[in-house]
The first five atom37 places (N, CA, C, CB, O) and aatype in JSON, in Angstrom:
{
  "aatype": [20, 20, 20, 20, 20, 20, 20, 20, 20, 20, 20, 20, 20, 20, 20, 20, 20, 20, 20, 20, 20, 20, 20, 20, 20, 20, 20, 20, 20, 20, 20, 20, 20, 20, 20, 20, 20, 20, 20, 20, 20, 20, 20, 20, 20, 20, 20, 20, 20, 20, 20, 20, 20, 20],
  "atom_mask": [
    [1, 1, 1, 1, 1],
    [1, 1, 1, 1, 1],
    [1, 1, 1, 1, 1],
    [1, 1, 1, 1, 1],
    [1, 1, 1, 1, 1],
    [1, 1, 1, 1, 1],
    [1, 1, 1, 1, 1],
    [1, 1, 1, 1, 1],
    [1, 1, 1, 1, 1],
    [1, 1, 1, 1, 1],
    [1, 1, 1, 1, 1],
    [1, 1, 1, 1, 1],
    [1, 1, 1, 1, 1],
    [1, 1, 1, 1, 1],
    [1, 1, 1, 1, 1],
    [1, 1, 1, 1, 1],
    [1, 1, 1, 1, 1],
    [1, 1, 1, 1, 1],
    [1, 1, 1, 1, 1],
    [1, 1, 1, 1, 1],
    [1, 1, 1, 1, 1],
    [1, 1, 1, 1, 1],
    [1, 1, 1, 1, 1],
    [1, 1, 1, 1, 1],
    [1, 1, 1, 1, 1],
    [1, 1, 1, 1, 1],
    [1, 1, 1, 1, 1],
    [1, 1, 1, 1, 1],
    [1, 1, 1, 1, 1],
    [1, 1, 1, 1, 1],
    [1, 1, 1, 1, 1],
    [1, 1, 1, 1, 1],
    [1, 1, 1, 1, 1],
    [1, 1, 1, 1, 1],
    [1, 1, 1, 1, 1],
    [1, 1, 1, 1, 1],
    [1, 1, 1, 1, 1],
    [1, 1, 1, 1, 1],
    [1, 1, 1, 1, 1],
    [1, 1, 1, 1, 1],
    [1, 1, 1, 1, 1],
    [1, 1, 1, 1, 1],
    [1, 1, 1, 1, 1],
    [1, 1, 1, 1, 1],
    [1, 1, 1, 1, 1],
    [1, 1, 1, 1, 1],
    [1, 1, 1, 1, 1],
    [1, 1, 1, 1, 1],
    [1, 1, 1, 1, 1],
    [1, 1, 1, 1, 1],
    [1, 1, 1, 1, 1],
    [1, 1, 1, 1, 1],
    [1, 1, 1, 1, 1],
    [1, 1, 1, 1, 1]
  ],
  "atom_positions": [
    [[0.84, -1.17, 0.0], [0.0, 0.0, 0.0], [0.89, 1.24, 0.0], [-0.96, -0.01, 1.21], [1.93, 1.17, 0.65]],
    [[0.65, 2.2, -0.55], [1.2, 3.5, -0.94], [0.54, 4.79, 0.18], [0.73, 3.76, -2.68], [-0.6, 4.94, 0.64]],
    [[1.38, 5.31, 0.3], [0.95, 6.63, 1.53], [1.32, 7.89, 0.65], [2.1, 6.65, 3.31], [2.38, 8.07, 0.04]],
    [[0.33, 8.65, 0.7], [0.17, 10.13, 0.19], [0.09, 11.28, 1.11], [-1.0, 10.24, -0.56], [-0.84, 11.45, 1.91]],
    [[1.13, 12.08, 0.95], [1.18, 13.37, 2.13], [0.43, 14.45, 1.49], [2.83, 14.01, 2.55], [1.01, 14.71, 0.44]],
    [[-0.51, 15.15, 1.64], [-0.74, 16.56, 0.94], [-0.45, 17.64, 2.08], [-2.4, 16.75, 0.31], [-0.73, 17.26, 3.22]],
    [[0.08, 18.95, 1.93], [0.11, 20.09, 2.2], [-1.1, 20.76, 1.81], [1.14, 20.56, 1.75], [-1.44, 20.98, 0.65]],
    [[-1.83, 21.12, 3.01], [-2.79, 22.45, 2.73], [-2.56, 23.25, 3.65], [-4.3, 22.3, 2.71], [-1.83, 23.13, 4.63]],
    [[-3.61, 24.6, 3.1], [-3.58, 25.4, 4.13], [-4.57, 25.01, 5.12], [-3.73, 26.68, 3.71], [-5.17, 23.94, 5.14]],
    [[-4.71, 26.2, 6.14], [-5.6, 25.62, 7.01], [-7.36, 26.16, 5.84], [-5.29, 26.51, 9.02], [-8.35, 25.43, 5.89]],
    [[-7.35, 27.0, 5.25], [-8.69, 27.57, 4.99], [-8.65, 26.17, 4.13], [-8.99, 29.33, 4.23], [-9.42, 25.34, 4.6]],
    [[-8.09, 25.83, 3.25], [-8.7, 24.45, 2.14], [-9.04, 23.32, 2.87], [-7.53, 23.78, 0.98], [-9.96, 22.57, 2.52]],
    [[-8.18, 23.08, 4.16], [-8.31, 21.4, 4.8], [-9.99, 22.21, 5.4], [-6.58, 20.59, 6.54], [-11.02, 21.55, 5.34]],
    [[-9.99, 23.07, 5.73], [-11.38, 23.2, 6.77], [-12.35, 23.09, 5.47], [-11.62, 24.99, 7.9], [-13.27, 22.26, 5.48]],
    [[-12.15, 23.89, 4.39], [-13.17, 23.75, 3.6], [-13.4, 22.25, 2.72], [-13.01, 24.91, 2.74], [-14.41, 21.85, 2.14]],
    [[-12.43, 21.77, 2.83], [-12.63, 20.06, 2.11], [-12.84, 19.05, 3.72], [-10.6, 19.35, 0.91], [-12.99, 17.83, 3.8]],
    [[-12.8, 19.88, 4.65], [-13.18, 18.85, 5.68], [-15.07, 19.63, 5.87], [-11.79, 18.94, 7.47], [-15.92, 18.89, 6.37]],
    [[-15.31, 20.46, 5.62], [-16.99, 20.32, 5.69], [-17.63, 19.18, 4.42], [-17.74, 22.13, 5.36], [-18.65, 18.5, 4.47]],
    [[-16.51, 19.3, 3.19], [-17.3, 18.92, 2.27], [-17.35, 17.44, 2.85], [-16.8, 19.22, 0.77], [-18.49, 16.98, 2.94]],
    [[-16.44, 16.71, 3.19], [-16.82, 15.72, 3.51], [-17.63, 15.26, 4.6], [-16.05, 15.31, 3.46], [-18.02, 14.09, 4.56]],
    [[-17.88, 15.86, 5.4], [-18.92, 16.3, 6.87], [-20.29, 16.3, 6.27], [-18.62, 18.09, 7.67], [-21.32, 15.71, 6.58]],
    [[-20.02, 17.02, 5.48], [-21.8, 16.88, 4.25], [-22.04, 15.16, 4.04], [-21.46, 17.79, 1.9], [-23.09, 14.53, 4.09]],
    [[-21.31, 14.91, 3.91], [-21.46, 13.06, 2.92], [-20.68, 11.89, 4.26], [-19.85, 12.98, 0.71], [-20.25, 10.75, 4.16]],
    [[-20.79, 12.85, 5.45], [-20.94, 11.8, 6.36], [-19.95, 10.86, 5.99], [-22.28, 11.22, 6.4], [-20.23, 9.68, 5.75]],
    [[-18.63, 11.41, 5.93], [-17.19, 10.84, 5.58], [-15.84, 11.79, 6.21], [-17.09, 10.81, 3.8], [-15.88, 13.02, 6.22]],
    [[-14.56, 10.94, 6.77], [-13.82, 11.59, 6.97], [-13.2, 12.33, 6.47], [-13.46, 11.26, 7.26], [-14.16, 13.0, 6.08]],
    [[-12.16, 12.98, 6.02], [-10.88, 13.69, 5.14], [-10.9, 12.21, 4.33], [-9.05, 14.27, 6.18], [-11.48, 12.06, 3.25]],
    [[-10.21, 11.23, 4.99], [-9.32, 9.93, 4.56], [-10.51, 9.15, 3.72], [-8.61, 8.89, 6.08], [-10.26, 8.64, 2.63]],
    [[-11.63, 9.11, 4.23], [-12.52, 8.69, 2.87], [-13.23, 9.05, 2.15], [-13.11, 8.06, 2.85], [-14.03, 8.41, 1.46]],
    [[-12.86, 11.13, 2.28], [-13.46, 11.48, 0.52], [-12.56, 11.36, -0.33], [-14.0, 12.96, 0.12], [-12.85, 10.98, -1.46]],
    [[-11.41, 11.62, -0.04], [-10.3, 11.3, -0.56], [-10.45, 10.15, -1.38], [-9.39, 11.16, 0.36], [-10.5, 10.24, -2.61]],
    [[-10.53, 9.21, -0.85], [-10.24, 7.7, -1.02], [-11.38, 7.49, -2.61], [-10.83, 6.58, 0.77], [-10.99, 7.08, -3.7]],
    [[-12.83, 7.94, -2.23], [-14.09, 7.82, -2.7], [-13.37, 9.11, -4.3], [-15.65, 8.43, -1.21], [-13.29, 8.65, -5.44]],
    [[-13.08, 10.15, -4.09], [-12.75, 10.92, -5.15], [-11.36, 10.47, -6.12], [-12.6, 12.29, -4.52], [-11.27, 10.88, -7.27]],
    [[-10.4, 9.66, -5.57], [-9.4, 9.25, -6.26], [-10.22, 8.08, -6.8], [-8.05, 9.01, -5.48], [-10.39, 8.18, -8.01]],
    [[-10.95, 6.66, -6.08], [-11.61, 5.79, -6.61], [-12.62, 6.18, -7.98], [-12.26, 5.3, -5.51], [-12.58, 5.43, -8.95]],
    [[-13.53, 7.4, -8.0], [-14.04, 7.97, -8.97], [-13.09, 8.37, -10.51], [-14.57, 9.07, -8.25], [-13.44, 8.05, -11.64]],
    [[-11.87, 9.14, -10.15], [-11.41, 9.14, -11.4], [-11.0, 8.19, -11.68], [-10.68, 9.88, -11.71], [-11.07, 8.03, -12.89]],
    [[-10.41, 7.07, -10.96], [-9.7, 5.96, -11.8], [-11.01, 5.34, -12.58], [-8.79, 4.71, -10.75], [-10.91, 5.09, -13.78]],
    [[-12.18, 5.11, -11.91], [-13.45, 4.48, -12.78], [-13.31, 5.38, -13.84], [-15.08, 4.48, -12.09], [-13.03, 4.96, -14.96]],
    [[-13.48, 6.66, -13.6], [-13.54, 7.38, -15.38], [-12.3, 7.58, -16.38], [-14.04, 9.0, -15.33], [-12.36, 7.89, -17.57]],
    [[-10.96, 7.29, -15.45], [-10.27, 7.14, -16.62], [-9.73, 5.34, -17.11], [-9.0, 8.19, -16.34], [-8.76, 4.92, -17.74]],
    [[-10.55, 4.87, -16.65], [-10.54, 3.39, -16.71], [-12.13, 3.48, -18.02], [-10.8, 2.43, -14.66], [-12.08, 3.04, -19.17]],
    [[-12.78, 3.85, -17.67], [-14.07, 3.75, -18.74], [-13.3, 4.73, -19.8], [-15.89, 4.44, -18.09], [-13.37, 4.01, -20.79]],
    [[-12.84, 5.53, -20.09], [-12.02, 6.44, -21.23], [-11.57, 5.85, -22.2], [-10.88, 7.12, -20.83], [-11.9, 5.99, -23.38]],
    [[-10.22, 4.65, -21.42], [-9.52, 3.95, -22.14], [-10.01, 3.07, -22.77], [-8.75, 3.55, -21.65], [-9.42, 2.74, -23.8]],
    [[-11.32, 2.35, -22.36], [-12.06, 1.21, -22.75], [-12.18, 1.85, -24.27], [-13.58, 0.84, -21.8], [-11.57, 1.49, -25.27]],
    [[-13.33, 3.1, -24.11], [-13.61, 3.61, -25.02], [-12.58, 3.69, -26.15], [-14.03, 4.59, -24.6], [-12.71, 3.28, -27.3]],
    [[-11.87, 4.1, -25.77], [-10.59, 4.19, -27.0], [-10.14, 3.14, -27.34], [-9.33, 4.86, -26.7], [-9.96, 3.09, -28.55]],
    [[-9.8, 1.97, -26.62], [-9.9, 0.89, -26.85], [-11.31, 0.07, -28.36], [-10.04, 0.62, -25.32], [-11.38, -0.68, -29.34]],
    [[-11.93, 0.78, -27.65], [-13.31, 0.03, -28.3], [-13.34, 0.44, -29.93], [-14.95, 0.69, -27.46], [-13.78, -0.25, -30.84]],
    [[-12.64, 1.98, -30.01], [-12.72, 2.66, -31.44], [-11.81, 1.94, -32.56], [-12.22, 4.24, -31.31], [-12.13, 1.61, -33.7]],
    [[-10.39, 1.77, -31.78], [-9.73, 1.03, -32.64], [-9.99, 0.01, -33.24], [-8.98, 0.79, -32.3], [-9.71, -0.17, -34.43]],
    [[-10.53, -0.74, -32.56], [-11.05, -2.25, -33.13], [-12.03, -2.02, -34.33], [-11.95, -3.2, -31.86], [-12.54, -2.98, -34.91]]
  ]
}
């Protein structure tokens, strides 16, 4: 497993820590839930491109 450090300020961590307070999630699993989201869409992308060539 891989560990990721980010630097914020304090105004961004407070404002990405309500957003996740909204959705009844920590810091560590909107995170988790928003990195999991792009890999699905750049995983469905490639398909696509995949799919054209053929």
């Amino acid at each position: 497993m891989r560990e990721i450090h980010l630097k914020l300020n304090d105004q961004d961590y407070f404002g990405f820590l309500s957003v996740a307070t909204e959705d009844n999630l920590t810091v560590e699993e909107k995170l988790k839930q928003i990195i999991n989201y792009h890999l699905i869409v750049y995983r469905n992308k490639q398909k696509l491109k995949n799919e054209h060539l053929m």
